[in-house]
C-alpha positions in Angstrom: 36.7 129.0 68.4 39.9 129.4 66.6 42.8 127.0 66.6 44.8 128.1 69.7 48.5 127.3 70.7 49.8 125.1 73.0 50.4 127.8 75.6 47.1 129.3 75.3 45.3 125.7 76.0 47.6 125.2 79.5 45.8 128.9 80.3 42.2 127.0 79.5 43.1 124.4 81.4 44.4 126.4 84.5 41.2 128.2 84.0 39.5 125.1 85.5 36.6 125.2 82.8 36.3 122.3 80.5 34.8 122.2 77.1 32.1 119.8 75.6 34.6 118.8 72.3 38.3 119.1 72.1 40.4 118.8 69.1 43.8 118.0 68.8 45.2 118.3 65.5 49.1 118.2 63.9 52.4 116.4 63.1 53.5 117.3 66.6 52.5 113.5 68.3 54.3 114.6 71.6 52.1 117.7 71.6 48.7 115.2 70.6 49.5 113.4 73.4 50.2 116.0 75.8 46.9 117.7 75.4 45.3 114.3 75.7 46.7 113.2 79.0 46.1 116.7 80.7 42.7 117.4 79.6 41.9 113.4 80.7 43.8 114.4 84.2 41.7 117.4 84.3 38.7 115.7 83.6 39.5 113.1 86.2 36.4 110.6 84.6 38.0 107.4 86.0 38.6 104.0 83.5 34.5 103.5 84.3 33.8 106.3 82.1 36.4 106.7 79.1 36.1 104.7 76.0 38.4 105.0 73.6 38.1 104.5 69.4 40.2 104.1 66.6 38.5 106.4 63.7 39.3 103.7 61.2 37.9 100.5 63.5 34.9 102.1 64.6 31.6 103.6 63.7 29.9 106.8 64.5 27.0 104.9 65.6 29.1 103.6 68.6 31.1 106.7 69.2 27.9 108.6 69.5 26.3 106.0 71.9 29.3 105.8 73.9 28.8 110.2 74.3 25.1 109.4 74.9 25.9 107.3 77.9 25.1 108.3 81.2 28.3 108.7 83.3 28.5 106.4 86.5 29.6 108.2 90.1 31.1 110.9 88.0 30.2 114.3 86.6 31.4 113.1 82.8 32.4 110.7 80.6 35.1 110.5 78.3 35.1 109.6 74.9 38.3 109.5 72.9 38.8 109.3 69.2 42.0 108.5 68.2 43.7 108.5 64.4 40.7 111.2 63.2 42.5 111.4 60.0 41.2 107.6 59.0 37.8 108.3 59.6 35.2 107.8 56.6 33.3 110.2 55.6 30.3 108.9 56.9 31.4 108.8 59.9 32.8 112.6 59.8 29.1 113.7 58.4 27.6 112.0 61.1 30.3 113.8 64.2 29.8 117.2 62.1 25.9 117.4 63.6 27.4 116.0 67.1 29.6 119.0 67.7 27.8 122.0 67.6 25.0 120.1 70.1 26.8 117.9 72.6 25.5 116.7 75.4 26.7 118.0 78.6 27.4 114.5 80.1 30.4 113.4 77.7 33.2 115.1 76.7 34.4 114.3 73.0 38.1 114.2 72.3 39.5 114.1 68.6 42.9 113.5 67.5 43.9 113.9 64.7 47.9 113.3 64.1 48.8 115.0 60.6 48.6 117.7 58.7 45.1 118.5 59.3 45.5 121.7 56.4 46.3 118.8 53.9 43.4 116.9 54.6 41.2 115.8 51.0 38.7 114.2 52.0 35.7 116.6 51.7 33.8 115.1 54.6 36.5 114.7 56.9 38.1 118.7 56.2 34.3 119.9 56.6 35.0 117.6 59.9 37.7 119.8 61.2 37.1 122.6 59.9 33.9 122.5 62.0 35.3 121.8 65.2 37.8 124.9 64.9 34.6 126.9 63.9 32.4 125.9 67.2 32.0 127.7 70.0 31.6 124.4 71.7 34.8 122.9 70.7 38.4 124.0 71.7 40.9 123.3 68.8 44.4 123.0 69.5 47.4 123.7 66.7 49.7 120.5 67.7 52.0 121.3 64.8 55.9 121.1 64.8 57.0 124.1 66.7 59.8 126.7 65.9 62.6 127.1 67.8 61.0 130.3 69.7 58.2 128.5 70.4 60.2 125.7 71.7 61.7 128.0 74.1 58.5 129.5 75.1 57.3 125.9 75.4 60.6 125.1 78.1 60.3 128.5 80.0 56.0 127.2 80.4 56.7 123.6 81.2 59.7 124.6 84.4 57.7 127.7 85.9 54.8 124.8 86.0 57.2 122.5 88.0 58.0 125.4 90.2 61.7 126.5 88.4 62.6 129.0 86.3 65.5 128.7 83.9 67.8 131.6 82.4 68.1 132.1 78.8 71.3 130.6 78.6 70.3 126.9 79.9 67.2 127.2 77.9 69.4 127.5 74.6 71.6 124.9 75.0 69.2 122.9 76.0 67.4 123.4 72.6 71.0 123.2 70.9 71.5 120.0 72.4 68.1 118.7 71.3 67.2 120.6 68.1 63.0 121.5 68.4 62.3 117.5 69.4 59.7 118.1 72.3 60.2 114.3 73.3 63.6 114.4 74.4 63.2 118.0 75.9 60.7 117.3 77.8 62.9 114.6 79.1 65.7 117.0 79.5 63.3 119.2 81.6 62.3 115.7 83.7 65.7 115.0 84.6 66.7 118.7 85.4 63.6 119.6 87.9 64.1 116.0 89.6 68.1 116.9 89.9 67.7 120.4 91.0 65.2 119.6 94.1 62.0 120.6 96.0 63.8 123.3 97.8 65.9 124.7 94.7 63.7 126.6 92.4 66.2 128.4 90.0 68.0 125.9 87.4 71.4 126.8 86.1 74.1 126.2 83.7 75.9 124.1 86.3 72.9 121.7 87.2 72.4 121.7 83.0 76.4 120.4 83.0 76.0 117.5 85.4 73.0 116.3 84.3 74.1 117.1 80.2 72.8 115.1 77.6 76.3 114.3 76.6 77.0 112.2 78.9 78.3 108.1 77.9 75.2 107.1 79.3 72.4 109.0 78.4 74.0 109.3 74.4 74.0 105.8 74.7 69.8 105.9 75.6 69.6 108.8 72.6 71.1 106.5 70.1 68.7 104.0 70.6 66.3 106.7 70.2 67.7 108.5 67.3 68.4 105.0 65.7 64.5 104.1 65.8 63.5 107.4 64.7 65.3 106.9 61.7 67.2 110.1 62.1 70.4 109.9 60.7 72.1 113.0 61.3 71.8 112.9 65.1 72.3 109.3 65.5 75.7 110.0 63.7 76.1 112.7 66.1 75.3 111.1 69.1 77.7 108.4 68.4 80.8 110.7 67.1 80.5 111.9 70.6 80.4 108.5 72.5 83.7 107.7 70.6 84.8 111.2 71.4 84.0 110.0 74.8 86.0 106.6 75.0 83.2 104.6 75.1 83.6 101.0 73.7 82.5 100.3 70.4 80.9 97.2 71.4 78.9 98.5 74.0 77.9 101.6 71.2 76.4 98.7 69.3 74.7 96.9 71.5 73.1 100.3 72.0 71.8 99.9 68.3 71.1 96.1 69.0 68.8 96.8 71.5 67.2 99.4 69.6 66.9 97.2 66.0 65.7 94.0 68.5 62.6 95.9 70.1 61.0 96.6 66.8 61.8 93.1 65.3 60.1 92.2 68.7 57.2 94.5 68.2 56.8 93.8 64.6 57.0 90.0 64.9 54.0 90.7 67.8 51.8 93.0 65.5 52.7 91.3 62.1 52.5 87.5 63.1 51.1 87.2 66.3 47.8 89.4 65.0 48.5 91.5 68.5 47.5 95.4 68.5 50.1 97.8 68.5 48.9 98.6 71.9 48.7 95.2 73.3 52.4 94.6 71.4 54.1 97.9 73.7 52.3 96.6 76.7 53.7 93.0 76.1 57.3 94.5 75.6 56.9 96.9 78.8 57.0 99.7 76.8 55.5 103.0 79.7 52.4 104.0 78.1 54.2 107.5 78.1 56.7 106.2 75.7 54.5 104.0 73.4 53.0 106.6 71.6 56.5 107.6 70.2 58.0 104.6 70.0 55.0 103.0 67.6 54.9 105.9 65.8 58.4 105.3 64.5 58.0 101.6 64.2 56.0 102.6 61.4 59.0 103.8 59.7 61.0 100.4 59.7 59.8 97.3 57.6 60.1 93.7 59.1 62.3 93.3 55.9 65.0 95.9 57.3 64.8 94.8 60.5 66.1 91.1 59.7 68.1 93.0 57.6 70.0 95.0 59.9 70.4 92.5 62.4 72.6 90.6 60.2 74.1 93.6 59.6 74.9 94.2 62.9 75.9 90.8 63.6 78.7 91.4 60.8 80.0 94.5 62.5 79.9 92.7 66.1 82.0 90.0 64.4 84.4 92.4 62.3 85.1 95.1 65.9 85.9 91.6 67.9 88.1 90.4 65.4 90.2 93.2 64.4 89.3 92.7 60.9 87.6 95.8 60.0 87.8 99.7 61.2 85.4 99.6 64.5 84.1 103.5 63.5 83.7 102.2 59.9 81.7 99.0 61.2 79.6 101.2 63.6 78.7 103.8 60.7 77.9 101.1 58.4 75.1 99.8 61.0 73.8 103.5 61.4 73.0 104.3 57.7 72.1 101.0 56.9 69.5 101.2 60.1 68.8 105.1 59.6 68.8 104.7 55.3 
């Protein structure tokens, strides 16, 4: 079948019928990971029976004999395939002939994080392009969504938590967060857990207590921002800590914790040989959060990292002493962090 959108898949899934071969394919990660972790709750295989593979680490020989396996006290296993976008093209060949004749024991799960319409190598577009072709696949479009569709996506994800939401807190909620699904799905979280069991209707006053512009949730966005590498909201979020009253050396040591984590991960992966995996688990990173969070890891060098701490360390230094402009010091550390 055709790629579908997001909305149409949480009808599939409501529909209580699973498919043989999923594929999730985009730049949206939040989106990738969303499908994944509801199709796996749907499928409800157990830890016994899902195996999970790295496109570029693994074979098709092992993928396919991991599908071929007999499931044990359960109707299916589960066989993920992350990274799709790595995998050779013998590899891809081989998955081609799997998809149109699964077996109905397994269930195969592709994702493929990038811009799947991009993709050059023959093998692995003839890949894709298969799967969204098959009637025994179901394709999912996990690109970056526009605005309306982010609203569309916000109005979905309350009425599934039992709340509806008027127009007006659906905007600003968007205007607050821009189209970033991570930190409105957090926004939609913290409102449904603030509102109550017994209140279904969220409004403009529940959005206000609980607003993102508070000192201590900007504070937990700059550290995002910061290790997302996006400039122009870290820049924003910390004009309106200031705004705010909120110390400059407690603003920083919201961008020291932020620059410290990824040294930490990146000393892990780099020099300790761990997997990214094993690196988030080792920092207590949720496994909700990881995917994000090593996703923009990739974006920062170990170079800039030891780089910016000494940066920091300068600022620290300069706000205690009085001998520089605490708002210069604190931008300074933001574009040299966000550059």
């Amino acid at each position: 079948m055709p790629l579908i959108k997001i909305q149409d898949f949480n009808k599939h899934i409501s529909s209580k019928k699973s498919s043989p071969v999923y594929l999730f394919a985009g730049e949206e990660n939040y989106l990738i990971d969303y499908c994944l972790k509801k199709t796996e709750f749907f499928l409800d295989a157990g830890d016994l029976n899902k195996e999970v593979f790295y496109a570029a680490d693994s074979s098709s020989e092992d993928i396919l004999n991991a599908l071929q396996t007999l499931p044990f006290l359960s109707e299916k296993r589960t066989v993920v395939v992350k990274d799709l976008h790595k995998i050779k093209a013998a590899d891809a060949e081989r998955l081609c002939g799997y998809i149109d004749n699964p077996v109905d024991t397994s269930c195969l799960i592709m994702l493929y994080p990038s811009n799947y319409k991009k993709e050059t190598v023959s093998k692995r577009k003839e890949l894709v392009n298969d799967a969204v072709s098959s009637k025994m696949c179901v394709s999912v479009d996990c690109r970056k969504q526009y605005e309306n569709e982010v609203k569309e996506f916000i109005r979905s994800e309350f009425a599934q938590k039992g709340k509806t939401a008027p127009f007006s807190v659906i905007s600003r909620i968007v205007e607050e967060n821009g189209t970033d699904l991570f930190n409105i799905s957090n926004e939609i979280e913290k409102l449904s857990l603030f509102s109550g069991k017994g209140k279904k209707d969220i409004t403009e006053e529940d959005l206000e207590k609980i607003s993102g512009h508070t000192k201590e949730v900007n504070a937990y966005s700059l550290s995002s921002y910061v290790e997302a590498k996006d400039l122009k909201k870290a820049m924003f979020v910390l004009e309106k800590l200031l705004e705010e009253g909120e110390e400059p050396v407690m603003i920083l040591s919201a961008a020291v914790s932020a620059v410290r984590r990824m040294l930490d991960a990146k000393s892990k992966i780099e020099e300790q040989g761990m997997t990214p995996q094993e690196a988030a688990s080792s920092l207590r990173i949720h496994s909700f959060f990881a995917g994000p969070f090593l996703s923009n890891l990739k974006k920062h060098s170990m170079k800039n990292l030891k780089e910016s701490m000494r940066i920091i360390l300068k600022a620290d230094t300069a706000i205690k002493t009085g001998t520089s402009d605490a708002v210069s010091a604190l931008e300074k550390v933001i574009l040299f962090v966000c550059k």
